[in-house]
C-alpha positions as CSV (number, residue, x, y, z in Angstrom):
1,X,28.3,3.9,-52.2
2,X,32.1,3.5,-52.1
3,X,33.7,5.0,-55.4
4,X,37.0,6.0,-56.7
5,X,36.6,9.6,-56.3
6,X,34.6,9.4,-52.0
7,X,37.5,10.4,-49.9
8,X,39.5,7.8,-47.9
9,X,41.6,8.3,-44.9
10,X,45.1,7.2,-45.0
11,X,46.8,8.0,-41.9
12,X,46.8,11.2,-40.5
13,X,45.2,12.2,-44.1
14,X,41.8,12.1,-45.7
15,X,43.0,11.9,-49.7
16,X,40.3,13.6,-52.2
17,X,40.1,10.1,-53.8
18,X,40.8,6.5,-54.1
19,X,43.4,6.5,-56.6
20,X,47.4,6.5,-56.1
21,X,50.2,6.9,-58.5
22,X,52.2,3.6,-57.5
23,X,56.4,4.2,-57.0
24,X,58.0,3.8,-60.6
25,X,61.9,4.0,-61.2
26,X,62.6,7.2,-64.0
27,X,66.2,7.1,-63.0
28,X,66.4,11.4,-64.0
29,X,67.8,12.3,-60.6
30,X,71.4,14.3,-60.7
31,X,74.6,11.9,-59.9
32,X,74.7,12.7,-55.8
33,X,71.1,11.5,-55.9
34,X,69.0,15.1,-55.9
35,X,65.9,15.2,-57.7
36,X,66.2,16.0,-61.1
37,X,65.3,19.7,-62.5
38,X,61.9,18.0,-63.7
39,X,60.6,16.1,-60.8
40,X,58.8,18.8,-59.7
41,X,56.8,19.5,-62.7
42,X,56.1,15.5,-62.8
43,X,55.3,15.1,-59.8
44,X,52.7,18.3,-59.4
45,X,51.2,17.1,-62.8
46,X,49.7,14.0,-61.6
47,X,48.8,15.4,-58.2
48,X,44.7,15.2,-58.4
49,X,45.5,11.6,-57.8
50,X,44.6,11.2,-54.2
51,X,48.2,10.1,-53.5
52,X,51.5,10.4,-55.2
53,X,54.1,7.5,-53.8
54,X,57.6,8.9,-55.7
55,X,59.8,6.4,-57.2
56,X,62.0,4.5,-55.0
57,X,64.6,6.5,-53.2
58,X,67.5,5.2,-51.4
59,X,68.4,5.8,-47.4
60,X,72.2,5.6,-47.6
61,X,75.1,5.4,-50.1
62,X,74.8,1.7,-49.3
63,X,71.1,2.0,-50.9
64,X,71.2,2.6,-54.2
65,X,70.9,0.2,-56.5
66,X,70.4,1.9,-59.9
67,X,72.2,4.9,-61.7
68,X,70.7,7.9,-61.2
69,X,68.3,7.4,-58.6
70,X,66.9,9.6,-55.9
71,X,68.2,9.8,-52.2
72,X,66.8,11.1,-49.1
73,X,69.3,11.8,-46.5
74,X,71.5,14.5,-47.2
75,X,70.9,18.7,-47.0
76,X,71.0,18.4,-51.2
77,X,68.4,15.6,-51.4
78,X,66.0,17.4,-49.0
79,X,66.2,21.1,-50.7
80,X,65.4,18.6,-54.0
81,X,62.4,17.1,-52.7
82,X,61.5,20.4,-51.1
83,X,60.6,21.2,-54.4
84,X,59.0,18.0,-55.1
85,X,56.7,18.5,-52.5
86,X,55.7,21.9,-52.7
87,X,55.0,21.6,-56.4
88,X,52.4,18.8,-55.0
89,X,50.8,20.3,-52.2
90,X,50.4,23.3,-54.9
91,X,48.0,21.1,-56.8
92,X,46.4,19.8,-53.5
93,X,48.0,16.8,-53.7
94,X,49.6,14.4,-51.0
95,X,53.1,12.8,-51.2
96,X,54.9,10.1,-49.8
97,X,58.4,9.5,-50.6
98,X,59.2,5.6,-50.8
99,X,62.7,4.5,-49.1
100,X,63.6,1.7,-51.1
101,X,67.2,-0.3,-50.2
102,X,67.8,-2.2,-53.0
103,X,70.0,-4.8,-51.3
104,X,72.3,-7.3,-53.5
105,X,70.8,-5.5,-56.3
106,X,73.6,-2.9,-57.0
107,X,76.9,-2.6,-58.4
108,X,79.8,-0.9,-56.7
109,X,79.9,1.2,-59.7
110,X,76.5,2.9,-59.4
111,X,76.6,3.8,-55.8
112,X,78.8,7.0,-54.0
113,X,81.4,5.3,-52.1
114,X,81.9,2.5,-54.8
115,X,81.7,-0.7,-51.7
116,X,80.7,-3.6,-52.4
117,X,76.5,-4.4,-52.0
118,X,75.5,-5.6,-48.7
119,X,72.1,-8.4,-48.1
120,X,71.2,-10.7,-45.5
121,X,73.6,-13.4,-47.3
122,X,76.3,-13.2,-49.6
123,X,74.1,-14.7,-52.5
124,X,74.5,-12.9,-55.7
125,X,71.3,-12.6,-57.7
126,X,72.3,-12.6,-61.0
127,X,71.0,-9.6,-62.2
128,X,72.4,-7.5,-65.1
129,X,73.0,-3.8,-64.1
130,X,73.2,-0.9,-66.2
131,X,76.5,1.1,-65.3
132,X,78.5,3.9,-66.7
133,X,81.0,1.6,-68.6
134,X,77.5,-0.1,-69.4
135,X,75.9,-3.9,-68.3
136,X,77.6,-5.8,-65.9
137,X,76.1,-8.7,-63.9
138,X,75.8,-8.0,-60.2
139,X,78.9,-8.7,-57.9
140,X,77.9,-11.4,-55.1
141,X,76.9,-9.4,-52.1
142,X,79.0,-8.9,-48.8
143,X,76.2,-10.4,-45.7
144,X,75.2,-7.9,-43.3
145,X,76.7,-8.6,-39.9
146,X,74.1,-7.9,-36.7
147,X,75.9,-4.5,-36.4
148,X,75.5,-3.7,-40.1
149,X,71.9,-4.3,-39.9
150,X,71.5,-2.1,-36.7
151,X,73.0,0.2,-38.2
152,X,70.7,-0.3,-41.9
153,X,67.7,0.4,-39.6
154,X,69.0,3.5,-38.5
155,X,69.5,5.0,-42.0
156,X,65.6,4.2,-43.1
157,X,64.8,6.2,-40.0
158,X,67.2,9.2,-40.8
159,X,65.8,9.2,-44.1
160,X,62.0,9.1,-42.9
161,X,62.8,12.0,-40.7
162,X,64.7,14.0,-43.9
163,X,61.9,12.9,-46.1
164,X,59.5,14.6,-43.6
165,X,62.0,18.0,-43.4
166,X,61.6,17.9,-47.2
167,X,57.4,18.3,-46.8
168,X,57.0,14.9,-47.4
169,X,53.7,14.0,-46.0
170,X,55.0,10.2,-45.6
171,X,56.8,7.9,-46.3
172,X,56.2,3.6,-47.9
173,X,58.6,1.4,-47.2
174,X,59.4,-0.8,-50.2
175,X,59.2,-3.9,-49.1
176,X,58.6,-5.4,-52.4
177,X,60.3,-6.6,-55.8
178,X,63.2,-8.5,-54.6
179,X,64.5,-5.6,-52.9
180,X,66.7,-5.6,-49.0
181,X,63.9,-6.2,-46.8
182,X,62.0,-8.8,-49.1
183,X,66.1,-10.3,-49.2
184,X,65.3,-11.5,-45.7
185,X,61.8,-12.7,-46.6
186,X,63.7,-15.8,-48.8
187,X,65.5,-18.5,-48.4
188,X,66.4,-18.3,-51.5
189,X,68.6,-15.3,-50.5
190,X,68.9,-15.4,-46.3
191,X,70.2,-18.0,-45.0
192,X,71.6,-16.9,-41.5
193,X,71.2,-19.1,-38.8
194,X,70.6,-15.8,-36.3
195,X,67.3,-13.6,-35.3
196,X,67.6,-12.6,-38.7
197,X,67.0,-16.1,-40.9
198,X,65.5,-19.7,-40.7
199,X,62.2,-19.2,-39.2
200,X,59.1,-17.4,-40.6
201,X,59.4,-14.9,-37.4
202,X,63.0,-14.1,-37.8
203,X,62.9,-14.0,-41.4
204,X,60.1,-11.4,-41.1
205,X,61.8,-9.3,-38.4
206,X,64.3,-7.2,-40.7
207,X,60.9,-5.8,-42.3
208,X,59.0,-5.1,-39.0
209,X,62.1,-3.3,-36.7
210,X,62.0,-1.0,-40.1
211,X,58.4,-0.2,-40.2
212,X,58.2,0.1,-35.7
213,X,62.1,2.4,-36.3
214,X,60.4,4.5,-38.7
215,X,56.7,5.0,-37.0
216,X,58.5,5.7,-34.0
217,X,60.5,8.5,-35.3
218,X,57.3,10.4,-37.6
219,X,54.7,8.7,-36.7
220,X,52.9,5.2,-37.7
221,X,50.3,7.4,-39.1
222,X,53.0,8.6,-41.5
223,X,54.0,5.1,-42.3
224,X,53.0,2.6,-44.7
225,X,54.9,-0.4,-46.6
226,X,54.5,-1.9,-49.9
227,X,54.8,-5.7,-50.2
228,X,54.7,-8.5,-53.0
229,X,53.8,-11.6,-52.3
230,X,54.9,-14.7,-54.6
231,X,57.4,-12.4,-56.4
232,X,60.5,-14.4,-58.3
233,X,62.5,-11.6,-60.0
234,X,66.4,-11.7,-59.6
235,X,66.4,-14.9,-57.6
236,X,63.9,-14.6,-55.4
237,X,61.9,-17.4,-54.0
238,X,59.9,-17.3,-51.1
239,X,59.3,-21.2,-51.2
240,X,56.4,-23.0,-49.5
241,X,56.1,-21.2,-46.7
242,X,56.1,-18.1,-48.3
243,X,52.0,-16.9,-47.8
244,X,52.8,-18.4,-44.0
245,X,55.4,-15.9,-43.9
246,X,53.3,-12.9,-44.9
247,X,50.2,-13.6,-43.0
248,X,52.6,-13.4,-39.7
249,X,54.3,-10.1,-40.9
250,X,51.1,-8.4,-41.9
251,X,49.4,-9.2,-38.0
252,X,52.5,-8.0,-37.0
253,X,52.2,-5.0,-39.2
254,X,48.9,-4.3,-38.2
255,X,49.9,-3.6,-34.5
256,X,51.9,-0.9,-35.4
257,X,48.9,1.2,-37.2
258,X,50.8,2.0,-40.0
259,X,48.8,4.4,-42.5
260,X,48.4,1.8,-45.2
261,X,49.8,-1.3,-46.8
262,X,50.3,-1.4,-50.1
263,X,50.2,-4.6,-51.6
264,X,51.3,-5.5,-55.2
265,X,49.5,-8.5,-56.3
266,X,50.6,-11.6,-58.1
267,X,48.3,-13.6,-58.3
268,X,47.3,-15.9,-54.9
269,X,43.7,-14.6,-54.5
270,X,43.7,-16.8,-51.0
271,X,46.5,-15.0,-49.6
272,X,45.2,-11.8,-50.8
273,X,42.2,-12.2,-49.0
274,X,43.3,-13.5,-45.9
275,X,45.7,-10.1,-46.1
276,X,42.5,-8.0,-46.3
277,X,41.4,-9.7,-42.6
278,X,44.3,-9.4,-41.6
279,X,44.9,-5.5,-42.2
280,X,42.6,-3.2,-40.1
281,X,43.7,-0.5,-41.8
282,X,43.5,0.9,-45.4
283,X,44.5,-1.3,-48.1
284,X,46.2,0.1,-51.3
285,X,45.8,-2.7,-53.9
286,X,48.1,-2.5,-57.2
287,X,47.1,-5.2,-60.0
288,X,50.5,-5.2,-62.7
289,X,48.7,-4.8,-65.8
290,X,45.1,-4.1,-64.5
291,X,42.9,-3.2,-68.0
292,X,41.1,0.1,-68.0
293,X,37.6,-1.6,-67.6
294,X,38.0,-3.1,-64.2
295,X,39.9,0.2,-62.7
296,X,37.5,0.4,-59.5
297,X,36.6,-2.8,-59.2
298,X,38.7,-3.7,-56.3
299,X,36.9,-1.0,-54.4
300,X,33.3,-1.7,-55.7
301,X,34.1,-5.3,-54.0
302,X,35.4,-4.2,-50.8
303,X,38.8,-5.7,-51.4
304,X,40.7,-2.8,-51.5
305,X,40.3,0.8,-50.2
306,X,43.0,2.8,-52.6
307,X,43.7,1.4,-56.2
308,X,47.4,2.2,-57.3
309,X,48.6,2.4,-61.4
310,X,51.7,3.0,-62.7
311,X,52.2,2.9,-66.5
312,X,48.7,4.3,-67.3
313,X,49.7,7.4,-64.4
314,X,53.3,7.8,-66.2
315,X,51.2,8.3,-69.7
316,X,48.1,10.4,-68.4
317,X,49.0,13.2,-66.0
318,X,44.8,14.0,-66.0
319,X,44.6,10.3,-65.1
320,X,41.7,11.3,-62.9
321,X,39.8,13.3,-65.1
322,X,39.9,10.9,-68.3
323,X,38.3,8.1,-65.8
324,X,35.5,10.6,-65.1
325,X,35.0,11.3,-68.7
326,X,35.6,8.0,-69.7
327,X,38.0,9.6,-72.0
328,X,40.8,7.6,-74.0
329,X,44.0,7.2,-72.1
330,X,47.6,7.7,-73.8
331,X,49.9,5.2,-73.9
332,X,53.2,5.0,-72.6
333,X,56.3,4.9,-74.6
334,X,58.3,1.9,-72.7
335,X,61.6,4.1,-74.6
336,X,61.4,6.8,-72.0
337,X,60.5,4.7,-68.9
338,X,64.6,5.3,-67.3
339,X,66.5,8.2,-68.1
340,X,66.8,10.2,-70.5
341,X,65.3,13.6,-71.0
342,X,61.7,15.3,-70.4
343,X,60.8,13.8,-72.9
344,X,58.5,10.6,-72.3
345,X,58.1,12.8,-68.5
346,X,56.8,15.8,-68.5
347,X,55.3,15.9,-72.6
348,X,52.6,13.6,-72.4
349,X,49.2,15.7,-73.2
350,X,45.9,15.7,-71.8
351,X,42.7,16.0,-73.0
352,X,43.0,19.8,-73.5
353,X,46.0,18.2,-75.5
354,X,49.3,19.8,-74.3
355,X,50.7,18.9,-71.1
356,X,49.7,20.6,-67.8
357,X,52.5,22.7,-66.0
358,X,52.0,22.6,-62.5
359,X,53.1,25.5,-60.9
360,X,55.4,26.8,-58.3
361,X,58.0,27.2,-60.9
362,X,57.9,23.0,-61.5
């Protein structure tokens, strides 16, 4: 009988079980994008998950969307996540390091060189950033010309091959959450009239030269790619012919024999399924707000072969254990979910009630 704790294989891997801290945002990373002094400890606390996917971690100065996120393409970044990743293979843990682009959603303020936001159009989203000088509504992007986008490309597969120098054992594309590569996915924010925009196959083909740029650089079975289907945040609309549009990327996905595609659902139980034919691979499922009494389900079904949490991980570094003991789970204090200090990161307790260490110095 399929469980959460029978081993799966993901990639080039067989994790110890079927549980995976999904990517979540701290924003505790220094200001030229190294992992902060703490990520280690955080990272190695939650490692008896099967696998950790870290928080979503630019490619390029042109990247970042947020203040104080993580990078993964420069000597720094890699001796930071060096750390990361020893901490975790420590506790016999896997990690992969998610390369997220986050697209129109940036302010020059927040990134290195202080340009101007790139995206398939030059469509602001409306989103309210947090900067130094505090929130400021997104500035309307400039559109990525055919160069600009070869060139895009290039820096997720410079950062896969850095994120695999740091003892990454992979890395997931984020594909997801109104970020760069879903950008292309909607009209609602790409409207070229190239091989980049109008039709479902050009729309999806930003997403799938990323995923065949990275495999081919570490490996497809060192390659994944999370996806949202249905999402509307920051502008975002996928329109009619959105689940069209992901059943032709995900066969096309499928080709490549990535390690796993993680999929955040929202709520199209058709689509979902016709994803899981779709996929021959292993499916990571992540339910937003999943309650603690149907954690497994998705496996017990069949619909999913990894289950992914976020809020209940963040809270519970012994998430694994408290499921086995069918033990109470902490909850997570929302006040410490971006910056900030250990506090509300390393300090939550478990059951032995203080919080675990890790080791390696984390």
């Amino acid at each position: 009988m399929t469980t959460l704790f029978t081993p799966v294989p993901v990639g080039r891997y067989t994790l110890a079980n079927r549980l995976a801290m999904a990517p979540m945002t701290r924003s505790r990373a220094q200001f030229d994008g190294t992992p902060g002094a703490s990520a280690a400890t955080y990272f190695a606390q939650r490692a008896s998950l099967g696998l950790i996917v870290s928080e979503g971690t630019q490619p390029s100065d042109d990247g970042q969307g947020y203040l104080m996120t993580p990078g993964i393409y420069t000597d720094a970044h890699v001796a930071g996540w060096r750390a990361v990743s020893d901490a975790v293979h420590a506790q016999g843990g896997r990690l992969f390091i998610q390369l997220m682009h986050a697209g129109r959603l940036s302010h020059p303020d927040n990134t290195p060189h202080h340009r101007q936001a790139v995206a398939p159009s030059a469509i602001g989203s409306g989103a309210q950033m947090f900067t130094p000088t505090g929130l400021q509504t997104a500035p309307v992007p400039r559109a990525l010309s055919l160069e600009d986008i070869g060139q895009t490309i290039a820096d997720f597969r410079h950062a896969a091959r850095r994120a695999i120098e740091a003892g990454a054992d992979g890395v997931e594309i984020h594909g997801a959450n109104a970020y760069l590569v879903q950008q292309f996915f909607a009209p609602s924010s790409n409207t070229r009239t190239d091989a980049y925009g109008g039709s479902i196959e050009n729309r999806a083909r930003f997403a799938i030269e990323v995923a065949q740029a990275i495999a081919d650089e570490i490996g497809a079975d060192r390659t994944a790619i999370r996806l949202s289907p249905g999402t509307t945040l920051w502008g975002i609309d996928e329109g009619p012919e959105g689940p069209a549009l992901y059943r032709h990327l995900v066969a096309e996905l499928d080709k490549l024999g990535l390690a796993y595609l993680h999929v955040m659902h929202q709520g199209n139980d058709a689509l979902l399924a016709d994803l899981r034919k779709l996929w021959r691979g292993t499916l990571m499922l992540n339910r937003p707000g999943h309650p603690r009494e149907q954690i497994g389900s998705d496996i017990a079904s069949g619909l999913a072969d990894v289950e992914s949490y976020g809020q209940m991980v963040l809270a519970n570094p012994d998430f694994v254990s408290r499921l086995k003991a069918k033990a109470p789970m902490n909850v997570a204090d929302r006040n410490s979910f971006f910056g900030g200090t250990d506090a509300g990161y390393i300090d939550y307790p478990t059951l032995e009630g203080s919080p675990f260490q890790g080791s390696a110095g984390a």
